[in-house]
TORMI-391476 format. One record per residue: x, y, z of N, C-alpha, C in turn; residue number from 1. Coordinates in nm, 4 decimals. Each point is the difference from the previous one (the first is absolute). Example, Ala and Ser with C-alpha at 12.3 -4.5 7.8 and 13.67 -1.06 7.14 Angstrom:
2
n_x | n_y | n_z | ca_x | ca_y | ca_z | c_x | c_y | c_z | n
1.3190 | -0.5690 | 0.7800 | -0.0890 | 0.1190 | 0.0000 | 0.0900 | 0.1200 | 0.0000 | 1
-0.0350 | 0.1050 | -0.0720 | 0.0820 | 0.1190 | 0.0060 | -0.0770 | 0.1090 | 0.0730 | 2
This chain:
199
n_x | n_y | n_z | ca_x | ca_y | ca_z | c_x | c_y | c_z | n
0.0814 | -0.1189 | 0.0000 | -0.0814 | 0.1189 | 0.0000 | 0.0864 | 0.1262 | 0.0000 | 1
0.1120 | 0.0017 | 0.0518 | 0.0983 | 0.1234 | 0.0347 | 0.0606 | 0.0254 | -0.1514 | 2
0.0453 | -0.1621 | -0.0763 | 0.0533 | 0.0116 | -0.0903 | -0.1235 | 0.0937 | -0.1159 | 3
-0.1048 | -0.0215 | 0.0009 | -0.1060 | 0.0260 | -0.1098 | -0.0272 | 0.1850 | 0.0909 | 4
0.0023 | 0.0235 | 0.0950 | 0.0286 | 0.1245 | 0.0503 | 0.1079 | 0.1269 | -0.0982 | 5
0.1192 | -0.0749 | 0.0782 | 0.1182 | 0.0190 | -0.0513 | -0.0387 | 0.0537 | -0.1780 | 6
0.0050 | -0.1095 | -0.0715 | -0.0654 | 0.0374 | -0.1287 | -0.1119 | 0.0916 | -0.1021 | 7
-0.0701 | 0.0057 | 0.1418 | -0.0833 | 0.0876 | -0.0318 | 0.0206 | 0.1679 | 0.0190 | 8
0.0797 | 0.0460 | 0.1000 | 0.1086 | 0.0579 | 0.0400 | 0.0811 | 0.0622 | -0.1323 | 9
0.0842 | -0.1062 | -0.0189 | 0.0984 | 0.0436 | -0.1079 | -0.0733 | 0.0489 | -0.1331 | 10
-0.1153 | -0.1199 | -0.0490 | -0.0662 | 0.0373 | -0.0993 | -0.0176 | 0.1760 | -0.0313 | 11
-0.0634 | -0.0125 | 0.1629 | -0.0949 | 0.1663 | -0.0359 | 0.1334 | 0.0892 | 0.0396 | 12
0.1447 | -0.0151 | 0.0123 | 0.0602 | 0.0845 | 0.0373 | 0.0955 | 0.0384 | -0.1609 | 13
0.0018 | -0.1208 | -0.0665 | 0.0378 | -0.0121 | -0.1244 | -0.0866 | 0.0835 | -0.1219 | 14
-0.1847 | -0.0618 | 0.0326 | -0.0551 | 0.0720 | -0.0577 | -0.0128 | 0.1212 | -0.0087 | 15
0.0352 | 0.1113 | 0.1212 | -0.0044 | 0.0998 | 0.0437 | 0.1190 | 0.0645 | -0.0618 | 16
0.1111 | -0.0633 | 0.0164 | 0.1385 | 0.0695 | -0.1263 | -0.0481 | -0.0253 | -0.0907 | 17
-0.0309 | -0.0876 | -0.0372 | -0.0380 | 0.0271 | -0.2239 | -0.1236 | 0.1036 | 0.0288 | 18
-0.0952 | 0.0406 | 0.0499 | -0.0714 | 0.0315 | -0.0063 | 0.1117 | 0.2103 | 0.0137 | 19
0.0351 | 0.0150 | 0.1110 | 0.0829 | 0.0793 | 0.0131 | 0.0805 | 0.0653 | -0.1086 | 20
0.0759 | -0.1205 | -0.0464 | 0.0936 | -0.0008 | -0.1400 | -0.0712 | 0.0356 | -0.1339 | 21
-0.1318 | -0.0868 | -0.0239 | -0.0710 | 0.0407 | -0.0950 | -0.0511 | 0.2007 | -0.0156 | 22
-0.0615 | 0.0257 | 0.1268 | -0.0248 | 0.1139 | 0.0234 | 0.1547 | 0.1350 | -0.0266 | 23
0.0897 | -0.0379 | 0.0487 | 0.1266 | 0.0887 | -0.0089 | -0.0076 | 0.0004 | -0.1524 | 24
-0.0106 | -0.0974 | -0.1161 | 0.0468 | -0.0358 | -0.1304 | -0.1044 | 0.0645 | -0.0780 | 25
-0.1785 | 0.0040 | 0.0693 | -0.0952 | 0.0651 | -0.0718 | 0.0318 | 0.1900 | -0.0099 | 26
0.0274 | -0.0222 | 0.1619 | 0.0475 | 0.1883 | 0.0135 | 0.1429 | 0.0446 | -0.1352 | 27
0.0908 | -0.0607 | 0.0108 | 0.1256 | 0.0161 | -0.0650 | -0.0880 | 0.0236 | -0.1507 | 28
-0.0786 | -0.0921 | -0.0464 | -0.0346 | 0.0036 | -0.1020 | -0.0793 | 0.0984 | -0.0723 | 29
-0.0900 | 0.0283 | 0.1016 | -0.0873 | 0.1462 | -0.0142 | 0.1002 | 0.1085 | 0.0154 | 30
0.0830 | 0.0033 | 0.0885 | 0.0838 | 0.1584 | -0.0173 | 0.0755 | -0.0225 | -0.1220 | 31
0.0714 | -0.1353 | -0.0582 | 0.0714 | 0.0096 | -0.1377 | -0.1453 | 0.0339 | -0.1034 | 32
-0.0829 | 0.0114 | -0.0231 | -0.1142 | 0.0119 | -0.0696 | -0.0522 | 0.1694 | 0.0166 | 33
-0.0099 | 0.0265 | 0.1025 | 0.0045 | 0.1418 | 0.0253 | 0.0713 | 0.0538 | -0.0785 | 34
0.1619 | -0.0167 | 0.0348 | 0.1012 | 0.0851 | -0.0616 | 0.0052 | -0.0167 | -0.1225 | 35
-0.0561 | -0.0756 | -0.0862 | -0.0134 | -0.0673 | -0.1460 | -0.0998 | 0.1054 | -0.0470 | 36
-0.1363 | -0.0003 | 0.0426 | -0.0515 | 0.0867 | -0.0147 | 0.0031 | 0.1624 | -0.0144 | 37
0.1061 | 0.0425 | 0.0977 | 0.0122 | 0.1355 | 0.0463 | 0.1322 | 0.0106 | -0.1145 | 38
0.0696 | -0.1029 | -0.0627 | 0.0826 | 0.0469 | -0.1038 | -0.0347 | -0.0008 | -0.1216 | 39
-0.0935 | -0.0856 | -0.0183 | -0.0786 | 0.0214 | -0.1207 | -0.0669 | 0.1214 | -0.0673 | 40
-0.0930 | 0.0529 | 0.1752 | -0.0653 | 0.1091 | -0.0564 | 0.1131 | 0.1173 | -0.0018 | 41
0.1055 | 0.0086 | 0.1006 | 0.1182 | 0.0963 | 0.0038 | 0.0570 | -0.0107 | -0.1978 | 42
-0.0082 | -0.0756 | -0.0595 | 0.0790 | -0.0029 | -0.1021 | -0.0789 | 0.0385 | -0.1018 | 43
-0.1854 | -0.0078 | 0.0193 | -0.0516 | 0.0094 | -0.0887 | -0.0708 | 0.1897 | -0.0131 | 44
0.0091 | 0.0228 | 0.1039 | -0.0393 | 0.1284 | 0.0475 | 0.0870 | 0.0605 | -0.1072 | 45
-0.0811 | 0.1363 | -0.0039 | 0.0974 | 0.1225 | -0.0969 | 0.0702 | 0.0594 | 0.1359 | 46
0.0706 | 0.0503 | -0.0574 | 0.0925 | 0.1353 | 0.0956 | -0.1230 | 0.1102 | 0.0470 | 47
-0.0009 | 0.0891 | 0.0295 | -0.1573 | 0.0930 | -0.0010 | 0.1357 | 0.1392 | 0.0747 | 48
-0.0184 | 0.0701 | -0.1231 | 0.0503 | 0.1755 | 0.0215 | -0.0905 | 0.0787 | 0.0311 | 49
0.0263 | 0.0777 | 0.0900 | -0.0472 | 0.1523 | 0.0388 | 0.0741 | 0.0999 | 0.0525 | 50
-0.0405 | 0.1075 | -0.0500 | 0.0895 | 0.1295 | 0.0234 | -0.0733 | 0.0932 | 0.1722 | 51
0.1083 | -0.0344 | 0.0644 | -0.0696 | 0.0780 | 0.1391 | -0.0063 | 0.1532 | -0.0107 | 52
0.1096 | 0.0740 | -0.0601 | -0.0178 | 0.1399 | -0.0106 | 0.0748 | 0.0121 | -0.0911 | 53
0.0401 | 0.1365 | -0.0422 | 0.0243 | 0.0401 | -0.1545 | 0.1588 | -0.0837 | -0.0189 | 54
0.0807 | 0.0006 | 0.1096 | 0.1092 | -0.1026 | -0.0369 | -0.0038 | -0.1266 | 0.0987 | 55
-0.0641 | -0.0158 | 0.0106 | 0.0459 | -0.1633 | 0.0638 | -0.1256 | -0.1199 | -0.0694 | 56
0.0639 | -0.0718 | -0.0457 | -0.0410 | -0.1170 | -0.0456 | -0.0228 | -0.1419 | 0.1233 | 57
-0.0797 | -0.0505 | -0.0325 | 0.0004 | -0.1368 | 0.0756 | -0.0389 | -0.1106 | -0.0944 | 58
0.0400 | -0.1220 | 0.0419 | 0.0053 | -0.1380 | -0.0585 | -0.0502 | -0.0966 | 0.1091 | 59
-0.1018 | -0.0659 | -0.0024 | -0.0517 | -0.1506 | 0.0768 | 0.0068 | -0.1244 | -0.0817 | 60
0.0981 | -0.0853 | 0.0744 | 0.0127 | -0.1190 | -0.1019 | 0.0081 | -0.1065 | 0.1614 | 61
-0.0599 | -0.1085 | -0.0316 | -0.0115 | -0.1327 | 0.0873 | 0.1225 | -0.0374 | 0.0249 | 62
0.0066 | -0.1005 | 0.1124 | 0.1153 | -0.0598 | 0.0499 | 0.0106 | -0.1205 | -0.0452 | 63
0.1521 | -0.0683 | -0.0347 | -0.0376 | -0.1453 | -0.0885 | 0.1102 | -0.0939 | 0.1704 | 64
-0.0452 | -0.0931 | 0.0339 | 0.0453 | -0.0697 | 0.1265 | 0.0739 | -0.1265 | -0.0839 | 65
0.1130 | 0.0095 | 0.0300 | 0.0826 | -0.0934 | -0.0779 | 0.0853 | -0.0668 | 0.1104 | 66
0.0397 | -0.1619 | -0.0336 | 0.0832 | -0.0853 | 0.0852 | 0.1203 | 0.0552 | -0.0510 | 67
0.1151 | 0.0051 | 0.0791 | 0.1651 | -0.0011 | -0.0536 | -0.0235 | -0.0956 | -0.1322 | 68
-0.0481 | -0.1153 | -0.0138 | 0.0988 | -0.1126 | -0.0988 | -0.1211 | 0.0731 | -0.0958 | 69
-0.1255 | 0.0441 | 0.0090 | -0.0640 | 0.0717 | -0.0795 | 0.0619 | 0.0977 | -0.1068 | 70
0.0784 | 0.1190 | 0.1273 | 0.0747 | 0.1182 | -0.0508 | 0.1111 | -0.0630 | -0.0922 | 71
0.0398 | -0.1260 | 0.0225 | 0.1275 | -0.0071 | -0.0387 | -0.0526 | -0.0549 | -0.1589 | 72
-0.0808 | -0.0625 | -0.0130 | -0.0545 | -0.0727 | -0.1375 | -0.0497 | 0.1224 | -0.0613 | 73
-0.0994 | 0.0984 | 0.0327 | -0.0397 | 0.1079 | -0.0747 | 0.0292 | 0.1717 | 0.0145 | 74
0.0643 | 0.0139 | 0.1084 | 0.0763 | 0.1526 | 0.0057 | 0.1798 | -0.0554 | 0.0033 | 75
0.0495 | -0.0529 | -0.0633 | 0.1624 | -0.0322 | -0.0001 | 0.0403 | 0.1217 | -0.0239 | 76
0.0131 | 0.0835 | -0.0604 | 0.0535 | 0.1267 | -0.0250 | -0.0091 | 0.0787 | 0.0507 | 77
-0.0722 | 0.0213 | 0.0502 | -0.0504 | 0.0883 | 0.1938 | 0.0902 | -0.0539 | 0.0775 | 78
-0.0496 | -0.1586 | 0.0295 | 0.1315 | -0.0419 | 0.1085 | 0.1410 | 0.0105 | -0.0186 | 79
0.0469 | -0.0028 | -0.1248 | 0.1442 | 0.0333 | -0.0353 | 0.0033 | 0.1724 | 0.0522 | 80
-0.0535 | 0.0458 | -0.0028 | 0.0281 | 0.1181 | 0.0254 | -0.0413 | 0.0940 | 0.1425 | 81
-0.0963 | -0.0846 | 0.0636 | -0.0054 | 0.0016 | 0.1201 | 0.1274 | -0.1126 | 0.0817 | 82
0.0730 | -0.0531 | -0.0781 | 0.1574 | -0.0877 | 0.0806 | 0.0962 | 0.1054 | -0.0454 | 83
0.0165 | 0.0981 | -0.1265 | 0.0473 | 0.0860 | -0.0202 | 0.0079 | 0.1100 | 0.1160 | 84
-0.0967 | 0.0184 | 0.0740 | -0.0286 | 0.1385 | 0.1003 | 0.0691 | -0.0486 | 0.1031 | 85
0.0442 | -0.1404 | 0.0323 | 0.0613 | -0.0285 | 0.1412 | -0.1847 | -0.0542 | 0.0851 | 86
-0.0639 | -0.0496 | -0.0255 | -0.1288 | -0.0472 | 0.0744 | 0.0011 | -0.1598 | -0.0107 | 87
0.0234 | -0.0403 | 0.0733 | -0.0446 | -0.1570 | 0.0359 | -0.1238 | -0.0548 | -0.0221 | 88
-0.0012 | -0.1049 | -0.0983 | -0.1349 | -0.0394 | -0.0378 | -0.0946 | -0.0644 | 0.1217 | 89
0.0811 | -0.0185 | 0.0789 | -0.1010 | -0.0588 | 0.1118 | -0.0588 | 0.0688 | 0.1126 | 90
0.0776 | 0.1551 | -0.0345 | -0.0296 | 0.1076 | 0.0861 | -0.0985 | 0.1157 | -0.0755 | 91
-0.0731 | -0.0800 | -0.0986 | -0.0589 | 0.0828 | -0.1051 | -0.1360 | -0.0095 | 0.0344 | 92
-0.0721 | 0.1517 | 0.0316 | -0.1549 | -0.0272 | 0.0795 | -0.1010 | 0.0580 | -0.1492 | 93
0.0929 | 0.0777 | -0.0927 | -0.1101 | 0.0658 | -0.1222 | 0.1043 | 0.0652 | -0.0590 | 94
-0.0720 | -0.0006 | -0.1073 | 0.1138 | 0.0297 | -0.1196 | -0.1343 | 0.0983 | -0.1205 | 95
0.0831 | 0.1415 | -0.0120 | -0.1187 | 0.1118 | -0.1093 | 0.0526 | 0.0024 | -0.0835 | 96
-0.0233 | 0.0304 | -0.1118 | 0.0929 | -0.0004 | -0.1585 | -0.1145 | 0.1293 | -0.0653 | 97
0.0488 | 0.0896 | -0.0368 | -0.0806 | 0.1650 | -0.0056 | 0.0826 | 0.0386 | -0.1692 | 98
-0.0979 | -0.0099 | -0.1172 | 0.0402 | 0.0480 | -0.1301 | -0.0265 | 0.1768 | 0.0308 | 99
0.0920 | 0.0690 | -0.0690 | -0.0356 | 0.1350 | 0.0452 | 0.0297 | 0.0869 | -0.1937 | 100
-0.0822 | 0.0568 | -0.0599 | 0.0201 | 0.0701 | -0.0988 | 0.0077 | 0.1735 | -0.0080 | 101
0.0787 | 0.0804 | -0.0468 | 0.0038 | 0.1228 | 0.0094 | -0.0353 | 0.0519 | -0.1283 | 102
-0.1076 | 0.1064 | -0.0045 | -0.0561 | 0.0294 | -0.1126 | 0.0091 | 0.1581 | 0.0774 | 103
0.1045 | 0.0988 | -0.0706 | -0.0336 | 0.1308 | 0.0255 | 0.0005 | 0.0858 | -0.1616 | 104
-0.0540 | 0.1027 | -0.0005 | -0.0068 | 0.0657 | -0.0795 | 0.0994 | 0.1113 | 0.0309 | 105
0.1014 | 0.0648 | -0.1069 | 0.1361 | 0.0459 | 0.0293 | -0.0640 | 0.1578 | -0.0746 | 106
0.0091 | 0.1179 | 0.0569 | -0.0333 | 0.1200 | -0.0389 | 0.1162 | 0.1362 | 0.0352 | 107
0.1316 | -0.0498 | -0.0157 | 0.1287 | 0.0711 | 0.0500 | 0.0294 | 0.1006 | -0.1235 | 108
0.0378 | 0.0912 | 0.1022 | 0.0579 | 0.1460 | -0.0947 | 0.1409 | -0.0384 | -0.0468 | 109
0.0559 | 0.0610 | -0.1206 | 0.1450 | -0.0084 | -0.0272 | 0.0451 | 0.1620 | -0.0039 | 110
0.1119 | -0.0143 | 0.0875 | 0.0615 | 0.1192 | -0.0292 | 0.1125 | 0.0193 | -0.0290 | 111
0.1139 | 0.0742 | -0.0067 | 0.1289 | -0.0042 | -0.0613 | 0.0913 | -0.0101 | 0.1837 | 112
0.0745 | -0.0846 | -0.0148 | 0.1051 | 0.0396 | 0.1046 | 0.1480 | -0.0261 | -0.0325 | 113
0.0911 | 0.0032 | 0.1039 | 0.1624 | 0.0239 | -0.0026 | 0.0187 | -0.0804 | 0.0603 | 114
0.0832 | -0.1164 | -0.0426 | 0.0549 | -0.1062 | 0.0720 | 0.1633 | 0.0330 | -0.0345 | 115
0.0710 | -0.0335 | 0.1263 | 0.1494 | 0.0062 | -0.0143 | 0.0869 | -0.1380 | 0.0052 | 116
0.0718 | -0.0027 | -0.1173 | 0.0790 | -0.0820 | -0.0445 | 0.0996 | -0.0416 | -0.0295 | 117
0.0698 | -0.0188 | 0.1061 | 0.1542 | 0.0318 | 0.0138 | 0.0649 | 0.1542 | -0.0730 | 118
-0.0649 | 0.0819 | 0.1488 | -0.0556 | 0.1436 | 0.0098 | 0.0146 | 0.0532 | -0.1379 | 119
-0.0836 | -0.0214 | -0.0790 | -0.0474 | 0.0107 | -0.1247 | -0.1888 | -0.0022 | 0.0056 | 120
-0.0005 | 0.1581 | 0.0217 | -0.2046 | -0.0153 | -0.0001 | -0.0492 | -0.0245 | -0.1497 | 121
-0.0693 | -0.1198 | 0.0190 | -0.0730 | -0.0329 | -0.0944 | -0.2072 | 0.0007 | -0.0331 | 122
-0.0501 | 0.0898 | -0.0839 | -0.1196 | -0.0091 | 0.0000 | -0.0504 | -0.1108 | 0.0005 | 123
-0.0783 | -0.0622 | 0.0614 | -0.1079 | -0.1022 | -0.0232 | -0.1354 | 0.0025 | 0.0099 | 124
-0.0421 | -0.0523 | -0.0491 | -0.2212 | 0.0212 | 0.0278 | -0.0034 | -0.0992 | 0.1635 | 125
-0.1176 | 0.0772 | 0.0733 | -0.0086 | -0.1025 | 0.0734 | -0.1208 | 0.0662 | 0.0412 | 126
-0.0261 | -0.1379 | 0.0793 | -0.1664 | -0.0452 | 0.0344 | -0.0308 | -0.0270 | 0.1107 | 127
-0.1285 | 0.0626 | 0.0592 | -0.0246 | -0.0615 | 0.1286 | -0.1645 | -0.0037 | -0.0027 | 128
-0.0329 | -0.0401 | 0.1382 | -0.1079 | -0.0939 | 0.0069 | -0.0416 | -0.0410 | 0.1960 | 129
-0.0163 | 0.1058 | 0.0695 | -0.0448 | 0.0084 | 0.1358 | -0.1453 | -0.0052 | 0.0426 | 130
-0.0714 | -0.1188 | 0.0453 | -0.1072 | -0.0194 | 0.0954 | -0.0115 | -0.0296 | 0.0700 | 131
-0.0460 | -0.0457 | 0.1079 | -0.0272 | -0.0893 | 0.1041 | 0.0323 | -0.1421 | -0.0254 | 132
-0.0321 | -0.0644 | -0.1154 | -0.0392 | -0.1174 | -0.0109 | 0.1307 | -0.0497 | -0.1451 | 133
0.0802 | 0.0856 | -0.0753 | 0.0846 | 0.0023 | -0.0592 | 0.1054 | 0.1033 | -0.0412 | 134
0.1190 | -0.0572 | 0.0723 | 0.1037 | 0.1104 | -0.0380 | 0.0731 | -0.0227 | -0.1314 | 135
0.0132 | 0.0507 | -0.1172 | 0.1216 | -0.0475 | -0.1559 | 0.1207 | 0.1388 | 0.0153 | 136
0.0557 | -0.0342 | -0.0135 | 0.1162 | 0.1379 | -0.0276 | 0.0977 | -0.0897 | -0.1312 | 137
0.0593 | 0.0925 | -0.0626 | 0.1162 | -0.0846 | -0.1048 | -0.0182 | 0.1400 | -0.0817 | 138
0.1565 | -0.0242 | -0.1402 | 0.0165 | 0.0611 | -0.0606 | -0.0336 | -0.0698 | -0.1626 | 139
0.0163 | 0.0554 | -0.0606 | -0.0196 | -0.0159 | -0.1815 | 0.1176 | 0.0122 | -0.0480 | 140
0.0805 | -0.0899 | 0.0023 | 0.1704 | 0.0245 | -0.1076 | -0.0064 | -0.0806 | -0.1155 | 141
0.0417 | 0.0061 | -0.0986 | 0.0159 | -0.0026 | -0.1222 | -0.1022 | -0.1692 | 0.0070 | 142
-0.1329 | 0.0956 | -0.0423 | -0.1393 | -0.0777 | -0.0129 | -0.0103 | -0.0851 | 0.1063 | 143
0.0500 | -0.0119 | 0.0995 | -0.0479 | -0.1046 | 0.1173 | -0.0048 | 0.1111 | 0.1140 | 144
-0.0652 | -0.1081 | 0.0605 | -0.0573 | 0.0669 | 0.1424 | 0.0829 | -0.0606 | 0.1347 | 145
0.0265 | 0.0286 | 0.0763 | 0.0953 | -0.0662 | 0.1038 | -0.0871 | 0.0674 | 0.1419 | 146
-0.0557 | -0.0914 | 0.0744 | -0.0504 | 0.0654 | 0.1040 | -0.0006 | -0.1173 | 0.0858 | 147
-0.1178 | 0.0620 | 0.0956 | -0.0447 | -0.0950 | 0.1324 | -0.1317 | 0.0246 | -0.0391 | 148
-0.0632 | -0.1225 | 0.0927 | -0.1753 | 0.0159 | -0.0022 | 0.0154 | -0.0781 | 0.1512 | 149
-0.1225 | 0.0771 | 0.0838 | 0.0085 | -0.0439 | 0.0979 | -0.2151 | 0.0305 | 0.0673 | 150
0.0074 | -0.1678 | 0.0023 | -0.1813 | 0.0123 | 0.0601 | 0.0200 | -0.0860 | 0.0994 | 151
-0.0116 | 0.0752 | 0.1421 | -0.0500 | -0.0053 | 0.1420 | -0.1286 | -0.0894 | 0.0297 | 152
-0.0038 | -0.1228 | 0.0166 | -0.1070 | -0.0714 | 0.0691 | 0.0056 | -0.0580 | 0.0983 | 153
-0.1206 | -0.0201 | 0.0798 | -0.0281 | -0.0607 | 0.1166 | -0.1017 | -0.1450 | -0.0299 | 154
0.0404 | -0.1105 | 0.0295 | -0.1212 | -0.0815 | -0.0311 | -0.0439 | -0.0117 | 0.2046 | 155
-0.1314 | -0.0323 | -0.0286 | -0.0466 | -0.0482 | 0.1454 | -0.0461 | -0.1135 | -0.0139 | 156
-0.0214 | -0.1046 | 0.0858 | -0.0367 | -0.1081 | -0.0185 | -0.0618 | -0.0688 | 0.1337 | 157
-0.1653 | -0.0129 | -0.0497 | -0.0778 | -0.0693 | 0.1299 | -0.0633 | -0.1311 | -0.0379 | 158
0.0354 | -0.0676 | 0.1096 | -0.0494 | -0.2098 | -0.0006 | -0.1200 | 0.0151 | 0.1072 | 159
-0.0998 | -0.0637 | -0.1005 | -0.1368 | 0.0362 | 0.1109 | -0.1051 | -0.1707 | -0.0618 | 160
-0.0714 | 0.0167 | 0.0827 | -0.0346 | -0.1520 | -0.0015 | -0.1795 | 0.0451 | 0.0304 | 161
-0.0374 | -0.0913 | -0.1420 | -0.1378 | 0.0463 | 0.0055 | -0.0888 | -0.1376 | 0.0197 | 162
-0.1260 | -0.0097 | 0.1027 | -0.0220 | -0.1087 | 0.0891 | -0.1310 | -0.0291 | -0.0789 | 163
-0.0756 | -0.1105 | 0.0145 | -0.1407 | -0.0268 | -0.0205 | -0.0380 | -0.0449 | 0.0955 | 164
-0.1322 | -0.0216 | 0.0256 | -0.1182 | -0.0555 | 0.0622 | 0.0436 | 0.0564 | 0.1878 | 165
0.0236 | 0.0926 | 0.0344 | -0.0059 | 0.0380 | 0.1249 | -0.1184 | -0.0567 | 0.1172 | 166
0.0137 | -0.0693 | 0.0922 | -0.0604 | -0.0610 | 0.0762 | 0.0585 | -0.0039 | 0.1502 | 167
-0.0158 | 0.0681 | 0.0532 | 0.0601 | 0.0616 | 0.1860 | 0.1438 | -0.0199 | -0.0535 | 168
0.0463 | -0.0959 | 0.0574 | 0.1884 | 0.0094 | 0.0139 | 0.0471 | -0.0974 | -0.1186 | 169
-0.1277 | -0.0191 | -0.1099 | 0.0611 | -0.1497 | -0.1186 | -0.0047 | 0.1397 | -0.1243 | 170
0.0816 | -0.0246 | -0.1263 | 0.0284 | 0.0706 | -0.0980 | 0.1125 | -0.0911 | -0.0750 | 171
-0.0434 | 0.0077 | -0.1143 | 0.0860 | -0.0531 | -0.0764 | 0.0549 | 0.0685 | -0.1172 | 172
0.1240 | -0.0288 | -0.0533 | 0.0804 | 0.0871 | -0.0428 | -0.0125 | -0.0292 | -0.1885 | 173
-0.0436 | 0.0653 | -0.0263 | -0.0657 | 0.0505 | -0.1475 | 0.1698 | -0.0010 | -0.1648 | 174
0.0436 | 0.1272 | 0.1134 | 0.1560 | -0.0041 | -0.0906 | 0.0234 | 0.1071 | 0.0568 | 175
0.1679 | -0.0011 | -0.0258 | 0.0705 | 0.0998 | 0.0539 | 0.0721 | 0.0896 | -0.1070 | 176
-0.0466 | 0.1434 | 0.0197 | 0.0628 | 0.0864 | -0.0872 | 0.1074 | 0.0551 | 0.0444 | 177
0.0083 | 0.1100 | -0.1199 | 0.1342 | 0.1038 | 0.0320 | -0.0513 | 0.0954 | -0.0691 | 178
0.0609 | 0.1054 | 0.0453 | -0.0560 | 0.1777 | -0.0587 | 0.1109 | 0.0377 | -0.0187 | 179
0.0337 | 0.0506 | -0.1115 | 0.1426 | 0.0774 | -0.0007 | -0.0465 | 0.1624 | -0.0595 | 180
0.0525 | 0.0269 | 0.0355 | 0.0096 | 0.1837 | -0.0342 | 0.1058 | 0.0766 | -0.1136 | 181
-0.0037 | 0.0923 | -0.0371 | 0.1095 | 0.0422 | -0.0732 | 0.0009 | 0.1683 | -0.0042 | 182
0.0722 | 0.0420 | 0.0593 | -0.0275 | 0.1685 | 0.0159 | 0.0183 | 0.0792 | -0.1412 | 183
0.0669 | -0.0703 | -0.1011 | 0.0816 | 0.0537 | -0.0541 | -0.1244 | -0.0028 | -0.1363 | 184
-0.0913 | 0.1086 | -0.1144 | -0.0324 | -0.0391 | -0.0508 | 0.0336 | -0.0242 | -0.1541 | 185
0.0954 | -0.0173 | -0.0298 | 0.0565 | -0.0421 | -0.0878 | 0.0683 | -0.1261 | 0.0082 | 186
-0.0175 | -0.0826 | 0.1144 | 0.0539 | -0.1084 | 0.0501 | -0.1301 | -0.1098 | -0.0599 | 187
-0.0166 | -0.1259 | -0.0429 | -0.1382 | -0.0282 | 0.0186 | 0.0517 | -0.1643 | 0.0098 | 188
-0.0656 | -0.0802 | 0.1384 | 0.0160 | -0.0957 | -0.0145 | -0.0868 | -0.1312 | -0.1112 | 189
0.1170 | -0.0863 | -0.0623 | -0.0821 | -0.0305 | -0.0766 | 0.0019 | -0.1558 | 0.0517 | 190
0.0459 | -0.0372 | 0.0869 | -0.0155 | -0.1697 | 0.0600 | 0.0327 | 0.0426 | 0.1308 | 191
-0.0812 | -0.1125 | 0.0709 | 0.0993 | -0.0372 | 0.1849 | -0.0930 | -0.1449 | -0.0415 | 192
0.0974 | -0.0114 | 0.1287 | -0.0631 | -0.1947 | 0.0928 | 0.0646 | -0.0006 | 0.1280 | 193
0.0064 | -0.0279 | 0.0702 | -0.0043 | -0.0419 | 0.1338 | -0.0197 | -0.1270 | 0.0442 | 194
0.1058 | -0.0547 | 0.0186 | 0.0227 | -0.1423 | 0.0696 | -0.0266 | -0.0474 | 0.0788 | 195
-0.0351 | -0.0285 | 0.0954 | -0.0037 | -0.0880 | 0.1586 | 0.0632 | -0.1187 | -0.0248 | 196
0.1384 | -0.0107 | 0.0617 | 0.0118 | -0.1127 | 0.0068 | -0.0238 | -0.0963 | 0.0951 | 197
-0.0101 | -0.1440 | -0.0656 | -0.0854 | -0.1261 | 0.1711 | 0.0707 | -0.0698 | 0.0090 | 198
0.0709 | -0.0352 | 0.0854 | 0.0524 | -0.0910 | 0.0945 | -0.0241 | -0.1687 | -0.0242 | 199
């Protein structure tokens, strides 16, 4: 009787780990399914631009949640270059990659000036070009232009996490964005992504 005890015992203590084990393997499976989801729609989403005031631009683009051996099969060229910066791949929590295009329109005066040349003053045309948002200076010597161009930007960048079905202290997590900014308006972003990397 002790022995058929005993057994009955182990049975339900056995049954109770697979039962346990099964449950850990259903959860694992739903959060890998989640994140499947949340990269899908992250990849399928457009970018979405808006202009906050007369120069600052903004960009909202989704977060894509990637494994290391993930990153390593489909961002390799990121990771070469995030091992380039001195960052340890295993110390790697997110990784942004930001396309940036400059489109200004150039409206500079030319005037005559004196450049000295092995103290020899020489006329040259030259040009400038002062705003807030773009400085050009350079001269005009025999048909070329030789200058600087110089455009001042700030990007900002916010990770915000947008929830569904709110219910007292339960919420579940929809996808995670990013907002980036650009002060500069001749600056205009034309890609981001945002990584999370998982463990």
């Amino acid at each position: 009787m002790n022995k058929i005890k005993l057994l009955g015992v182990l049975a339900f203590i056995g049954l109770g780990m697979a039962v346990w084990v099964q449950q850990r393997h259903i959860v694992s499976i739903k959060k890998e399914r989640d994140r499947y989801q949340m990269n899908s729609n992250a990849l399928l989403s457009e970018m979405k631009e808006w202009r906050i005031d007369s120069t600052t631009m903004a960009t909202d683009v989704k977060t894509l949640r990637l494994t290391v051996d993930e990153m390593e099969r489909y961002r390799a060229e990121d990771l070469v270059k995030i091992k380039q910066m001195g960052v340890k791949i295993k110390n790697l929590k997110a990784a942004a990659k930001h396309q940036l295009e400059v489109n200004a329109d150039i409206k500079a005066s030319v005037r005559d000036s004196i450049v000295i040349r092995d103290t020899v003053p020489v006329i040259v045309k030259s040009v400038s070009m002062i705003t807030p948002y773009l400085q050009l200076s350079g001269i005009i010597e025999k048909d070329s232009l030789i200058g600087k161009i110089h455009l001042p930007v700030t990007l900002r960048q916010a990770v915000w996490i947008e929830y569904k079905r709110r219910w007292l202290f339960w919420k579940k997590v929809v996808a995670i964005h990013q907002t980036i900014t650009s002060d500069n308006p001749h600056v205009e972003i034309k890609y981001s992504e945002y990584i999370i990397i998982q463990k």
